[in-house]
ROSEKOL-847313 format. One record per residue: residue in three letters; x, y, z of N, C-alpha, C, O, CB in turn. Coordinates in steps of 0.05 Angstrom, whole numbers, padded with zeros to 5 digits, always signed. Atoms other than C-alpha are relative to their C-alpha. Glycine has a CB too. Layout:
N
ALAXYZXYZXYZXYZXYZ...
END
This chain:
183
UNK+00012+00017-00020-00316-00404-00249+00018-00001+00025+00042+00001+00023-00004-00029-00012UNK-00016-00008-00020-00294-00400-00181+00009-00034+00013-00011-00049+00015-00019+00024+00023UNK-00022+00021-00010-00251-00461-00154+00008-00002+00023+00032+00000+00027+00023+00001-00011UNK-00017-00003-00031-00247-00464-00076+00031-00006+00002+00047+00012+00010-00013-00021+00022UNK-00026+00005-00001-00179-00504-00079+00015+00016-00015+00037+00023-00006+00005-00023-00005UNK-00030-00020+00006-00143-00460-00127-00001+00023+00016+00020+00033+00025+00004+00013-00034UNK-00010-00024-00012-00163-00400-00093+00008-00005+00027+00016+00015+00039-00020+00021-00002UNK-00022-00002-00032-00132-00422-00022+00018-00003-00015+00031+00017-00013+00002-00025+00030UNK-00035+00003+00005-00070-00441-00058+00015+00029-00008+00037+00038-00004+00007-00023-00030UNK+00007-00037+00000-00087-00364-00081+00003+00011+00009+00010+00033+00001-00016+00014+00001UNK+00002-00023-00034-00090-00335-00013+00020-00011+00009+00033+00005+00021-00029-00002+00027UNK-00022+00000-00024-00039-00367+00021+00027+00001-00012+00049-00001+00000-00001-00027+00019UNK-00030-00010+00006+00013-00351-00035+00000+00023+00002+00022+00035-00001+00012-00005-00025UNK+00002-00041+00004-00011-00274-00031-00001+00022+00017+00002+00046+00015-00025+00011-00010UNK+00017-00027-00013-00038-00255+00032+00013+00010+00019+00006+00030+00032-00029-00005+00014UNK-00018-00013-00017+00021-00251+00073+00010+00038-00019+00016+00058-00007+00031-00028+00004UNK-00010-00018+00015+00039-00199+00019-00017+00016-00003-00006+00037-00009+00009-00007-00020UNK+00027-00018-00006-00023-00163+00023-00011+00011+00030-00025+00032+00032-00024-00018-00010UNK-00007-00008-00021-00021-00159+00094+00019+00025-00008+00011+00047-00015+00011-00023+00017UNK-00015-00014+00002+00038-00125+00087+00000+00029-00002+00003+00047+00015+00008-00008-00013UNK+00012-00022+00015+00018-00075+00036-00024+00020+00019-00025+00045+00023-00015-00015-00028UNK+00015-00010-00018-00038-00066+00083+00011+00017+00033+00004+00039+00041-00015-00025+00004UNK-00021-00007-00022+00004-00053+00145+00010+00022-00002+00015+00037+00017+00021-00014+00001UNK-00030-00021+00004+00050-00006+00109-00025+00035-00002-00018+00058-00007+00028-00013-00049UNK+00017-00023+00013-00016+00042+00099-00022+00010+00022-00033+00032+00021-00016-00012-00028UNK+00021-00007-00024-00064+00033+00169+00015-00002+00023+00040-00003+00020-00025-00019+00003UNK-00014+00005-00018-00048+00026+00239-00014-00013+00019-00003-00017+00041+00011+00020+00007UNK+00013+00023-00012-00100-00018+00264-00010-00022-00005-00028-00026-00021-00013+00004+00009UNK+00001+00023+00006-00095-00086+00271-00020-00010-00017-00019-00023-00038+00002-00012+00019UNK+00031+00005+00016-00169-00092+00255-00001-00002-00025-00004-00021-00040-00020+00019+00003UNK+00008-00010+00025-00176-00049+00200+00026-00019-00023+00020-00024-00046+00001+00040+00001UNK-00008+00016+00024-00114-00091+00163-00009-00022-00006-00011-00029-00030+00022-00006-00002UNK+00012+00030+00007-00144-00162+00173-00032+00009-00018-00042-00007-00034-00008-00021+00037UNK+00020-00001+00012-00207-00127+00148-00001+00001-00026-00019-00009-00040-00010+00015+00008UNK-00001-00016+00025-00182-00092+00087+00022-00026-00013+00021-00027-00037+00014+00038+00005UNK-00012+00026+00021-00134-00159+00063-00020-00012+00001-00022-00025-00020+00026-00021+00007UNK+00026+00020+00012-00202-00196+00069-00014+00012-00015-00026-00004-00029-00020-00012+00018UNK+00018-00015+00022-00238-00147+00028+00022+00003-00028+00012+00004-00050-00012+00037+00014UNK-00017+00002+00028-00180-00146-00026-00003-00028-00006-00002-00033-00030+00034+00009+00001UNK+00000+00029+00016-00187-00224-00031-00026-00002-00002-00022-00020-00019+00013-00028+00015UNK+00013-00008-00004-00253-00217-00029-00014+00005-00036-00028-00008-00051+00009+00017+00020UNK+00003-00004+00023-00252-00175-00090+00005-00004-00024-00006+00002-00046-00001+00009-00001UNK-00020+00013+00024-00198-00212-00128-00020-00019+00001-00013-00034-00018+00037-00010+00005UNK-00001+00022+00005-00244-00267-00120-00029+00012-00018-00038-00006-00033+00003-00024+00026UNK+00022-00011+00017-00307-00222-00156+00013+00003-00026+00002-00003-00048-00012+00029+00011UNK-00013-00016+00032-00259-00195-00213+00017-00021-00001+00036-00012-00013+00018+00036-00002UNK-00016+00021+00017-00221-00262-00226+00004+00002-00033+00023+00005-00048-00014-00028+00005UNK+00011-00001+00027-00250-00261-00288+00013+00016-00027+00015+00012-00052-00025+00012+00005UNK-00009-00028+00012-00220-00199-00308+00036-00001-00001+00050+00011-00017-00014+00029+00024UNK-00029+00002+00013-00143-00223-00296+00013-00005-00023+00003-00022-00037+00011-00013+00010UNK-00008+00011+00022-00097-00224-00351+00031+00002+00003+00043+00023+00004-00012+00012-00025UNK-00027+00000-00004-00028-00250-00342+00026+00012-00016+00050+00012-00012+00004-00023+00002UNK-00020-00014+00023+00000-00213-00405+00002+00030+00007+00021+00042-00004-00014-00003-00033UNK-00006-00019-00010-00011-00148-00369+00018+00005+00022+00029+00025+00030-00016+00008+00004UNK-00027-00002-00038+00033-00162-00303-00014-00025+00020-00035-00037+00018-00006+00046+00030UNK+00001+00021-00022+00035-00209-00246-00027+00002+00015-00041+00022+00016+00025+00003+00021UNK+00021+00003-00023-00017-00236-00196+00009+00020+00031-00009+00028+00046-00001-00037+00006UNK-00007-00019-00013+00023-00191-00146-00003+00037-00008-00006+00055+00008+00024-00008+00003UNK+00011-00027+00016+00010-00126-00187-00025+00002-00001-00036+00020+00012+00007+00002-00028UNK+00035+00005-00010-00068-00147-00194-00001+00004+00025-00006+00027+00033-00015-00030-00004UNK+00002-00004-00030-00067-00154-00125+00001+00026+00011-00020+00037+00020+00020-00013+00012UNK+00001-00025-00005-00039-00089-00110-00017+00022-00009-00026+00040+00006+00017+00004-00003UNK+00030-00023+00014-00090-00047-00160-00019-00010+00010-00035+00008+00017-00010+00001-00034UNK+00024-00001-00018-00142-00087-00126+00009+00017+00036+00003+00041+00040-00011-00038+00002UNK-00019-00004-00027-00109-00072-00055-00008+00031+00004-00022+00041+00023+00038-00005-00005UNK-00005-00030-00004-00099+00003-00071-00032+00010-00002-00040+00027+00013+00024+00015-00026UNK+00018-00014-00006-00170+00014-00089-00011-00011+00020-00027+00005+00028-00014+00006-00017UNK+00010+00006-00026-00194-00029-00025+00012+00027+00023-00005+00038+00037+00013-00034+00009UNK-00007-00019-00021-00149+00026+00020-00018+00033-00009-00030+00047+00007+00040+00002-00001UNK+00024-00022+00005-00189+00085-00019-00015-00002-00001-00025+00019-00009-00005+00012-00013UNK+00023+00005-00011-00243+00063-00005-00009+00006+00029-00028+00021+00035-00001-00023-00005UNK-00004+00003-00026-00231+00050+00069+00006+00032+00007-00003+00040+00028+00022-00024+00006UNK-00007-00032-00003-00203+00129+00065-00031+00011-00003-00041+00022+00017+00024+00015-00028UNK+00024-00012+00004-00269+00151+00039-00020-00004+00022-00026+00013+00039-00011-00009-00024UNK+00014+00004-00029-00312+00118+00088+00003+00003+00021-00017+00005+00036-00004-00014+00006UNK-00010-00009-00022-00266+00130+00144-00012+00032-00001-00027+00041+00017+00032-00004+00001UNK-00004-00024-00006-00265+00199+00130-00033+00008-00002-00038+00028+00011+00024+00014-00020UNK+00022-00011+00002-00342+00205+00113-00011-00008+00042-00023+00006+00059-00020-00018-00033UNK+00009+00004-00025-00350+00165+00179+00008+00021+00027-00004+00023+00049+00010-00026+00003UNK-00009-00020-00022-00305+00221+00217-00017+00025-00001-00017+00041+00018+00031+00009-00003UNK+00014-00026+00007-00351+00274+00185-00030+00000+00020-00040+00019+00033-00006+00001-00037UNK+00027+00010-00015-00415+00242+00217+00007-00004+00032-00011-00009+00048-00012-00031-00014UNK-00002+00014-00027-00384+00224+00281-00004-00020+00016-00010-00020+00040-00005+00007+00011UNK+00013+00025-00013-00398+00157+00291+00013-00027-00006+00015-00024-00031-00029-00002-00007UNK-00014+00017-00003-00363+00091+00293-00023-00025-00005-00047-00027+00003+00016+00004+00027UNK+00018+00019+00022-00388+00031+00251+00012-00024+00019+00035-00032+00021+00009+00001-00040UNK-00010+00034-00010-00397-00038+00296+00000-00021-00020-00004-00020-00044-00021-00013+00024UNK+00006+00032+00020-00400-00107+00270+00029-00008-00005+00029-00024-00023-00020+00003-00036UNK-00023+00011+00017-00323-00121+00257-00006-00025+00020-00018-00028+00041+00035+00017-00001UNK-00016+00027-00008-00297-00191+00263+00016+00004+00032+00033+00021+00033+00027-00005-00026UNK-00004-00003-00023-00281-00195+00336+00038-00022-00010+00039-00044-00021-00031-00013+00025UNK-00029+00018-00007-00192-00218+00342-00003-00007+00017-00019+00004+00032+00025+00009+00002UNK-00008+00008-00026-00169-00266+00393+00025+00025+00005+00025+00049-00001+00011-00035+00000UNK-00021-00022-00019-00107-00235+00429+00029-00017-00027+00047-00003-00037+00004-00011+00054UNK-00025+00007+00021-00055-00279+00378-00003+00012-00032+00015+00015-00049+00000-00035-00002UNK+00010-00017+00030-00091-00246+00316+00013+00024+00009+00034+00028-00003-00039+00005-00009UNK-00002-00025-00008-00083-00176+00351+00034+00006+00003+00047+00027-00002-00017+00004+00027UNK-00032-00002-00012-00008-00192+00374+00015-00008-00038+00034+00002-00048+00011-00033+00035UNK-00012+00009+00035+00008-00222+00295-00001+00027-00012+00019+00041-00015-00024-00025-00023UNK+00001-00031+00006-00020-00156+00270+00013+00024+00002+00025+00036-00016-00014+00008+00009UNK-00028-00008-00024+00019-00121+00316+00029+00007-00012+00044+00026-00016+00008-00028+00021UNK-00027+00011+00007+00075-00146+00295+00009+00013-00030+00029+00025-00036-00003-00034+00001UNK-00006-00007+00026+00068-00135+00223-00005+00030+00002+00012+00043-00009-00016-00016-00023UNK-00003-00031+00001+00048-00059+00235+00029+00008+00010+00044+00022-00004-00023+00016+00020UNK-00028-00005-00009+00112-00055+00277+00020-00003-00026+00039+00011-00032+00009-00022+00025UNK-00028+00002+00022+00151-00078+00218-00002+00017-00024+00016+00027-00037+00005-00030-00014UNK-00003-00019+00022+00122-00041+00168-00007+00028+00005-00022+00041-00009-00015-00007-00021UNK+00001-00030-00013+00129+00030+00215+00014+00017-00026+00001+00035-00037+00020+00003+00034UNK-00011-00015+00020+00185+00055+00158-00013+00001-00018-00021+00023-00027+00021-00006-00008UNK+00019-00010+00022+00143+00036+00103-00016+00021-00002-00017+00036-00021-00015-00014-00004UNK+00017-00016-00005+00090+00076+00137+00010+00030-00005-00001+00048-00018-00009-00006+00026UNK-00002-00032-00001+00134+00137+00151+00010+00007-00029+00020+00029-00033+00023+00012+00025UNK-00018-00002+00031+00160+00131+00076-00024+00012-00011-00022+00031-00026+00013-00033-00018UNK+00020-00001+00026+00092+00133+00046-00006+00028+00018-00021+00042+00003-00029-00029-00009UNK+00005-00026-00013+00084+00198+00096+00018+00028-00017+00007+00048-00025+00010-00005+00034UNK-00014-00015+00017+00138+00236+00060-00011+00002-00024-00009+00025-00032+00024-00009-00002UNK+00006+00002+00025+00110+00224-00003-00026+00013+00003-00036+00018-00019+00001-00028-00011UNK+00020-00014+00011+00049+00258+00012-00013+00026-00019-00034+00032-00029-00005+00002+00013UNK+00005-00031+00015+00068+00328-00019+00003-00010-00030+00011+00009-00043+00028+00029+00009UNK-00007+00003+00025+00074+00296-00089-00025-00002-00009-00040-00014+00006+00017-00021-00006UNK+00023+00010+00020+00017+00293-00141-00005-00025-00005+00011-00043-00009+00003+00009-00023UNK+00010+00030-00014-00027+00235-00131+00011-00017-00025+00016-00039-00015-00039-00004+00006UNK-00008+00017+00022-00004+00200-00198+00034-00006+00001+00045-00024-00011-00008+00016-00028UNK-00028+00001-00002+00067+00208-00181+00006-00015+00028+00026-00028+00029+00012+00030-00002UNK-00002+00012-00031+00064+00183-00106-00020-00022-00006-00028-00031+00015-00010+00022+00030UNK+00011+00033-00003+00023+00117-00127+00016-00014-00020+00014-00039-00023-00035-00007-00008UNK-00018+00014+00010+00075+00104-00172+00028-00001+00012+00037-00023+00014+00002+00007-00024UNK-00021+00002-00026+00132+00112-00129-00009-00021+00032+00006-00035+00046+00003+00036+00010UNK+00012+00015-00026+00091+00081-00068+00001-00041-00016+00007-00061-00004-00044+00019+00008UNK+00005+00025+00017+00080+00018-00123+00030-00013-00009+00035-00035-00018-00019+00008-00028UNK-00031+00012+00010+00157+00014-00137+00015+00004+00013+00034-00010+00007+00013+00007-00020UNK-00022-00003-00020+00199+00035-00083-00012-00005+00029+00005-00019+00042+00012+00031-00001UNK+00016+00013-00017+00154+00021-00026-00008-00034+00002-00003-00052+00018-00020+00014-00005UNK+00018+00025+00000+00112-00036-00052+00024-00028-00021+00020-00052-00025-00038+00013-00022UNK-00025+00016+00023+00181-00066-00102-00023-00014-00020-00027-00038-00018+00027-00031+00018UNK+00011+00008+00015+00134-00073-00154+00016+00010-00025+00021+00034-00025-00024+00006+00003UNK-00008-00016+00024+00167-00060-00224-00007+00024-00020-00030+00018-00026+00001-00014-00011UNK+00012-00020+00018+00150-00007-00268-00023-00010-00013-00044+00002-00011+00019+00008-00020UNK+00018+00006+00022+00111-00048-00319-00017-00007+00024-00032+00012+00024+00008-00024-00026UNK+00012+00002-00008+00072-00079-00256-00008+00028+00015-00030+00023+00024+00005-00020+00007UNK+00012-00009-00009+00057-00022-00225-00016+00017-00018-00036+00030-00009+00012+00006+00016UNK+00013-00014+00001+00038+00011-00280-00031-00017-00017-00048-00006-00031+00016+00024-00012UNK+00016+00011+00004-00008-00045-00294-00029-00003+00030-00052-00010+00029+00016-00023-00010UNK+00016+00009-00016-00039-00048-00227-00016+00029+00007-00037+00031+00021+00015-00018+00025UNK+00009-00026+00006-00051+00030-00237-00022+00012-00025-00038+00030-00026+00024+00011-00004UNK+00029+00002+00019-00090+00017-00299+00019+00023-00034+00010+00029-00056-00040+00026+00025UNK-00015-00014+00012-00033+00058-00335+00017-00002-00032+00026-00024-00033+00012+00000+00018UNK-00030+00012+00014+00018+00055-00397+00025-00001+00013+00032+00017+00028+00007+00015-00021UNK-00021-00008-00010+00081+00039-00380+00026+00026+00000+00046+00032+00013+00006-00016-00004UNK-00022-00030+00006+00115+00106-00409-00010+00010+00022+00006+00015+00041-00003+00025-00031UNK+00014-00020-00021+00067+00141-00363+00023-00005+00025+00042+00008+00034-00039-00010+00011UNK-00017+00010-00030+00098+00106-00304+00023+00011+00010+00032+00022+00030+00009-00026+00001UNK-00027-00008-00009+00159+00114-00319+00013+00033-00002+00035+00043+00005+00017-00018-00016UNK-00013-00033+00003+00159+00189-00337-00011+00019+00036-00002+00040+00045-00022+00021-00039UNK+00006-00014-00016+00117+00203-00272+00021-00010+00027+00028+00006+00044-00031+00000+00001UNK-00016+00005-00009+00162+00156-00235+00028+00017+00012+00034+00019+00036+00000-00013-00014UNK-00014-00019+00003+00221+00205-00254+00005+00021+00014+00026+00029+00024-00005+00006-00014UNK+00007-00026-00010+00183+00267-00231+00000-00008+00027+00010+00009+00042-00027+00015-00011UNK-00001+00001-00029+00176+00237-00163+00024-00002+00012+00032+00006+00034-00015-00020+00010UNK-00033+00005-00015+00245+00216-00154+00005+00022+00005+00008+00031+00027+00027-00012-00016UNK-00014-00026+00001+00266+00283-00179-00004+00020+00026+00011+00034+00039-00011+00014-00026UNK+00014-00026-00026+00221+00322-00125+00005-00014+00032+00012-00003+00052-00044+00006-00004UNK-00015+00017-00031+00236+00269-00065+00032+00012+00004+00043+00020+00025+00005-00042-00006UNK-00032-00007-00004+00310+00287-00083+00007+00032+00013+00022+00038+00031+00015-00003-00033UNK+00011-00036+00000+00292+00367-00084-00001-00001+00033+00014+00009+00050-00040+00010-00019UNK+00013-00002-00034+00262+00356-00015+00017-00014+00021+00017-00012+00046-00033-00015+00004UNK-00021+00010-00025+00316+00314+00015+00023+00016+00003+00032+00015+00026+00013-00029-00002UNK-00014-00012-00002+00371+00361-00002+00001+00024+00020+00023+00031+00027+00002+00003-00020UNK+00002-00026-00030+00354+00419+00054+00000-00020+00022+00014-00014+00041-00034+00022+00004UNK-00004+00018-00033+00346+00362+00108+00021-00009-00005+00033-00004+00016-00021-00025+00012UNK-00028+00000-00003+00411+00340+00090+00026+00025+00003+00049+00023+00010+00004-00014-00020UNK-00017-00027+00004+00445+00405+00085-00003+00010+00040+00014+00014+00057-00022+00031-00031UNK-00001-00006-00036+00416+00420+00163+00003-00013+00013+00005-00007+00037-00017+00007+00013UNK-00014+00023-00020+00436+00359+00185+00031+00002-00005+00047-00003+00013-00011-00033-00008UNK-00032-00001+00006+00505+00368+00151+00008+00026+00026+00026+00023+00043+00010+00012-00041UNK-00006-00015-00011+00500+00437+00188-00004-00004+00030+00011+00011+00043-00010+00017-00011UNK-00004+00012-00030+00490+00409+00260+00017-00015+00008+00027-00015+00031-00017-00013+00008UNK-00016+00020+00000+00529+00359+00250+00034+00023+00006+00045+00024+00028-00005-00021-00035UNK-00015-00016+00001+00585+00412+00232+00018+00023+00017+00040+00033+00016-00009+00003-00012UNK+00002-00021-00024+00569+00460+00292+00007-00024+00021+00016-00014+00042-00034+00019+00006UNK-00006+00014-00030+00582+00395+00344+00016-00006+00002+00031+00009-00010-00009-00018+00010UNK-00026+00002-00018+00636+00369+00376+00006-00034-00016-00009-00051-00008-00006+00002+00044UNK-00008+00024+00017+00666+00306+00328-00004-00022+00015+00001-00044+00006+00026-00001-00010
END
């Protein structure tokens, strides 16, 4: 049964944190205020379905979250295929747009973090994106993934391993520039 008062006490312990998440993954203001209202939205369809013995209300959040942004990928990208641009958003004032703003600005590293991570196999880069990105734990992320936790943590592993792989030559040519300049 849905409960207006608990769920604000709901949203306003979450949605700064869902912002966030949101932030760390688009780059317009819009599309994040859109896509944290469509994740609360849907937490408030699938309530029903939480269970606190699997992981936190921050972990739910994020498995709802993550499939709100694939979603938004799909349709974006079907919408780039068609060529055409979908009206009707929620019109921002100028303090919504500048808040927004703000939080994209902060979460620019996140952004370029989850950019690196694209060459990894998609099971391995949403578990890394869910724990080193998003500081979700293992067991929550691999709850908000739909996962076991061995899984997690063995694909976990493999991503470190291959992030590490791939940072060792950009450190090596940075050591080597570094090496060639003038101290």
């Amino acid at each position: 049964m849905y409960d207006p008062a608990a769920f604000e006490v709901f949203y306003r312990r979450h949605v700064d944190t869902v912002t966030r998440f949101m932030a760390r993954r688009v780059t317009d203001p819009h599309t994040v205020a859109d896509l944290t209202a469509e994740t609360f939205l849907a937490a408030i369809d699938s309530a029903h379905a939480y269970r606190a013995d699997l992981g936190s209300e921050t972990a739910w959040l994020y498995g709802i979250a993550r499939n709100v942004v694939a979603a938004e990928v799909r349709r974006s990208a079907r919408q780039s295929v068609l060529g055409s641009r979908i009206a009707g958003r929620r019109l921002l004032d100028g303090d919504d747009i500048d808040r927004l703003e703000e939080k994209l600005d902060a979460e620019a590293a996140g952004r370029r973090a989850l950019a690196a991570l694209e060459g990894l196999p998609d099971g391995e880069r949403a578990v890394i994106e869910l724990v080193a990105v998003d500081q979700l734990s293992v067991t929550e992320a691999a709850t908000a993934l739909g996962i076991r936790k061995v899984t997690a943590r063995v694909r976990l592993h493999r991503a470190r391993k291959a992030l590490r792989s791939a940072a060792a030559p950009m450190e090596q040519t940075a050591g080597l520039s570094y090496a060639g300049g003038k101290a």
